[in-house]
C-alpha atoms as a printed R data frame, in Angstrom:
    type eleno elety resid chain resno      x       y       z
1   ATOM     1    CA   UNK     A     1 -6.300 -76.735  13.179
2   ATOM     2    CA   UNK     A     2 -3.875 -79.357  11.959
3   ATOM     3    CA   UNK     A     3 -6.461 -80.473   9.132
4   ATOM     4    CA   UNK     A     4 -6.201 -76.715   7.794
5   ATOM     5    CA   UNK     A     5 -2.362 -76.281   7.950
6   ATOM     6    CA   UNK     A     6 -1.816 -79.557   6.183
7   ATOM     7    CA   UNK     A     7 -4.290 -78.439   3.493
8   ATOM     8    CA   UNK     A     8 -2.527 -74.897   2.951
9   ATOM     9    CA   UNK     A     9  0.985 -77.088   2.989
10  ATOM    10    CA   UNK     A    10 -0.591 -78.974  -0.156
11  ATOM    11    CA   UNK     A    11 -1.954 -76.339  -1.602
12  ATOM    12    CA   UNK     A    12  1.125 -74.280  -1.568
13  ATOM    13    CA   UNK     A    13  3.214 -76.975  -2.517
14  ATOM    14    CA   UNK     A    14  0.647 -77.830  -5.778
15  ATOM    15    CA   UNK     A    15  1.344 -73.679  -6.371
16  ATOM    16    CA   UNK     A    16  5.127 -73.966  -6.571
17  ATOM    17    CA   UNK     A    17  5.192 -76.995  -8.710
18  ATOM    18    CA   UNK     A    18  3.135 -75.797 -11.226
19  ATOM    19    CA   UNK     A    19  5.462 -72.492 -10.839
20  ATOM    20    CA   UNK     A    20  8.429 -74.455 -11.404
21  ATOM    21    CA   UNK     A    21  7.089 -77.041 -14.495
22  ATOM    22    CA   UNK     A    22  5.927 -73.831 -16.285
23  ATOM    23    CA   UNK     A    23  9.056 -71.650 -15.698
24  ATOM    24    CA   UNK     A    24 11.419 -74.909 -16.684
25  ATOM    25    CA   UNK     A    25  9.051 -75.226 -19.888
26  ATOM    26    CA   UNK     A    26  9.524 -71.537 -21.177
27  ATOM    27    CA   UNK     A    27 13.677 -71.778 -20.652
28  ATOM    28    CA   UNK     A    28 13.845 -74.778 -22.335
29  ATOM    29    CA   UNK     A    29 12.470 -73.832 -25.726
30  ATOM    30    CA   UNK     A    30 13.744 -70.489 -25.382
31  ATOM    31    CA   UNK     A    31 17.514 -72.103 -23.690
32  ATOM    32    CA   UNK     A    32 17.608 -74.946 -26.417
33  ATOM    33    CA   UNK     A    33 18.922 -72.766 -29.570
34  ATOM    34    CA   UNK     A    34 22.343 -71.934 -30.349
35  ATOM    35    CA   UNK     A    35 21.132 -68.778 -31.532
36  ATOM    36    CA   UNK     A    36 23.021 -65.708 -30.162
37  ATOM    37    CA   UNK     A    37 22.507 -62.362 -31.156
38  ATOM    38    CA   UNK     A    38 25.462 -60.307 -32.923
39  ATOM    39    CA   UNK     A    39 26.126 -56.515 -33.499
40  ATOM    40    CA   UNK     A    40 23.460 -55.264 -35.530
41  ATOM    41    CA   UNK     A    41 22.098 -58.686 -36.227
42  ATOM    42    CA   UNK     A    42 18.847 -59.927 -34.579
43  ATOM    43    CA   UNK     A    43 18.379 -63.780 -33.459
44  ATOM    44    CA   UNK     A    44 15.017 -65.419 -33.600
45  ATOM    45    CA   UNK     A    45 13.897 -68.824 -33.060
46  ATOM    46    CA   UNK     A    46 10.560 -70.231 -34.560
47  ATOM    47    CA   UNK     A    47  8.878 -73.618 -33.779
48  ATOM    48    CA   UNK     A    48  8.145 -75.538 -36.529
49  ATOM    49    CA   UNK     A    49  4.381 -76.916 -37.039
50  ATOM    50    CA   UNK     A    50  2.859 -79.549 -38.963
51  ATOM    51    CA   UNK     A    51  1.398 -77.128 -41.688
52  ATOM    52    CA   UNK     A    52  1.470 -73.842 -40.580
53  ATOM    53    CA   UNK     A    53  4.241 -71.935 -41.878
54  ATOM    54    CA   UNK     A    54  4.300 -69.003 -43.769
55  ATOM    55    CA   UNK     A    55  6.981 -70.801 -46.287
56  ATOM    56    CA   UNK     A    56  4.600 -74.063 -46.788
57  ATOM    57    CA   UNK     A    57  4.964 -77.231 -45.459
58  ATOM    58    CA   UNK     A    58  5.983 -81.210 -46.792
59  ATOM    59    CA   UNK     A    59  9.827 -80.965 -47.756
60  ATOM    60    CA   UNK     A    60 11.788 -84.093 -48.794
61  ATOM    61    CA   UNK     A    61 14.700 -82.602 -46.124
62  ATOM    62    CA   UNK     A    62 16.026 -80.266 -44.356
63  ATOM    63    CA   UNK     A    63 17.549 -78.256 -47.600
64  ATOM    64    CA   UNK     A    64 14.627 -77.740 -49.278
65  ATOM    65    CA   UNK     A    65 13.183 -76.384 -46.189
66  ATOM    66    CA   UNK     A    66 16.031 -73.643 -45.611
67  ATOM    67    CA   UNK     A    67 15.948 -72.917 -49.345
68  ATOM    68    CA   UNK     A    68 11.818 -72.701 -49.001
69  ATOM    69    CA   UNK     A    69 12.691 -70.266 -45.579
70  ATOM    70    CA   UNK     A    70 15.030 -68.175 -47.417
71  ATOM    71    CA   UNK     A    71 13.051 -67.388 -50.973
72  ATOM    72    CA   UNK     A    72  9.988 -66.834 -48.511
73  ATOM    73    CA   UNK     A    73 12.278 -64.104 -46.642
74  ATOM    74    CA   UNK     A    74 13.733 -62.440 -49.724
75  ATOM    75    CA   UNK     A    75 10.191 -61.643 -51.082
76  ATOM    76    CA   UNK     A    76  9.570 -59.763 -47.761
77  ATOM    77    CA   UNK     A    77 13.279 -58.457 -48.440
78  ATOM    78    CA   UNK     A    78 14.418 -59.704 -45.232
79  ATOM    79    CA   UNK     A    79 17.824 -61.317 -45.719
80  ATOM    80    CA   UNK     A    80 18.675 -63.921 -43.358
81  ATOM    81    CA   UNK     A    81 21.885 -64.798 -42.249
82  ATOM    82    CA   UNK     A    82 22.254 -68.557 -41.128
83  ATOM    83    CA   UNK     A    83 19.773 -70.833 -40.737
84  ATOM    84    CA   UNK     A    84 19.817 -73.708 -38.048
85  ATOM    85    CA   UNK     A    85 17.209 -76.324 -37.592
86  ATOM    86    CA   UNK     A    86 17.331 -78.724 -34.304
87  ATOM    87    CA   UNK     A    87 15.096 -80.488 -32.448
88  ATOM    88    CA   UNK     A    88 14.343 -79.061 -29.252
89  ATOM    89    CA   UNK     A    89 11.342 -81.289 -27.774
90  ATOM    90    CA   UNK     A    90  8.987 -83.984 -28.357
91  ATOM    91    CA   UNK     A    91  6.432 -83.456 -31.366
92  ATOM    92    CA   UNK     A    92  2.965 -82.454 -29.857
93  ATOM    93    CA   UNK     A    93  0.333 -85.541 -29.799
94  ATOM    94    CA   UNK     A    94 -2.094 -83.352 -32.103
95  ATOM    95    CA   UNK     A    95 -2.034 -83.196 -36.037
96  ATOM    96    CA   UNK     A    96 -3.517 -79.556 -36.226
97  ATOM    97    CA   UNK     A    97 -2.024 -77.477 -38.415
98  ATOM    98    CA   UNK     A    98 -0.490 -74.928 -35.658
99  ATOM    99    CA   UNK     A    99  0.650 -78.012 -33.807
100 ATOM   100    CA   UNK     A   100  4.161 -78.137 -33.044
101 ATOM   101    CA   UNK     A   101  6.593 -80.804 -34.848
102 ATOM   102    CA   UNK     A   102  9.588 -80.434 -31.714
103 ATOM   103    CA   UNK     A   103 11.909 -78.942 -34.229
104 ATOM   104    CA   UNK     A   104 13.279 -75.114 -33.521
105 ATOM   105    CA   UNK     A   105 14.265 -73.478 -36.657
């Protein structure tokens, strides 16, 4: 009897912390953005990965990459209003193209 309530104590405990690291995982990315929606104005928040991207990949900096994000936007005639780019976690251990880099744009 004892052997069986200590085993459904572990189990449940293994339950909520695997609860707990998933829900802390999903606020954090989503948390880690200044972005804020405004009136009439919607806010979105992509991760960045290696090679991926709709508007390419391999910029010298960070300017070339908002001026790549914008042009790509305007020829879908989608005007954007600010762009921010911050990193938001560590960069995942793979090199896969849909890999993440830790940066939130």
């Amino acid at each position: 009897m004892k052997k069986s309530i200590n085993s459904a104590i572990l189990i449940l405990s293994l339950v909520m912390a695997i609860l707990f690291c998933q829900s802390k995982k999903e606020s954090n990315s989503a948390d880690s953005c200044n972005c804020v929606p405004t009136s009439g104005k919607s806010c979105v928040v992509y991760q960045e990965t290696y090679c991926a991207d709709p508007w390419g990949h391999d910029f010298l900096n960070d300017i070339e990459l908002v001026n790549a994000i914008n042009g790509y936007h305007l020829s879908l005639t989608i005007t954007l209003n600010e762009i921010g780019i911050e990193i938001t976690s560590a960069p995942e251990s793979c090199n896969a193209c849909d890999c993440k880099t830790g940066r939130a744009i």
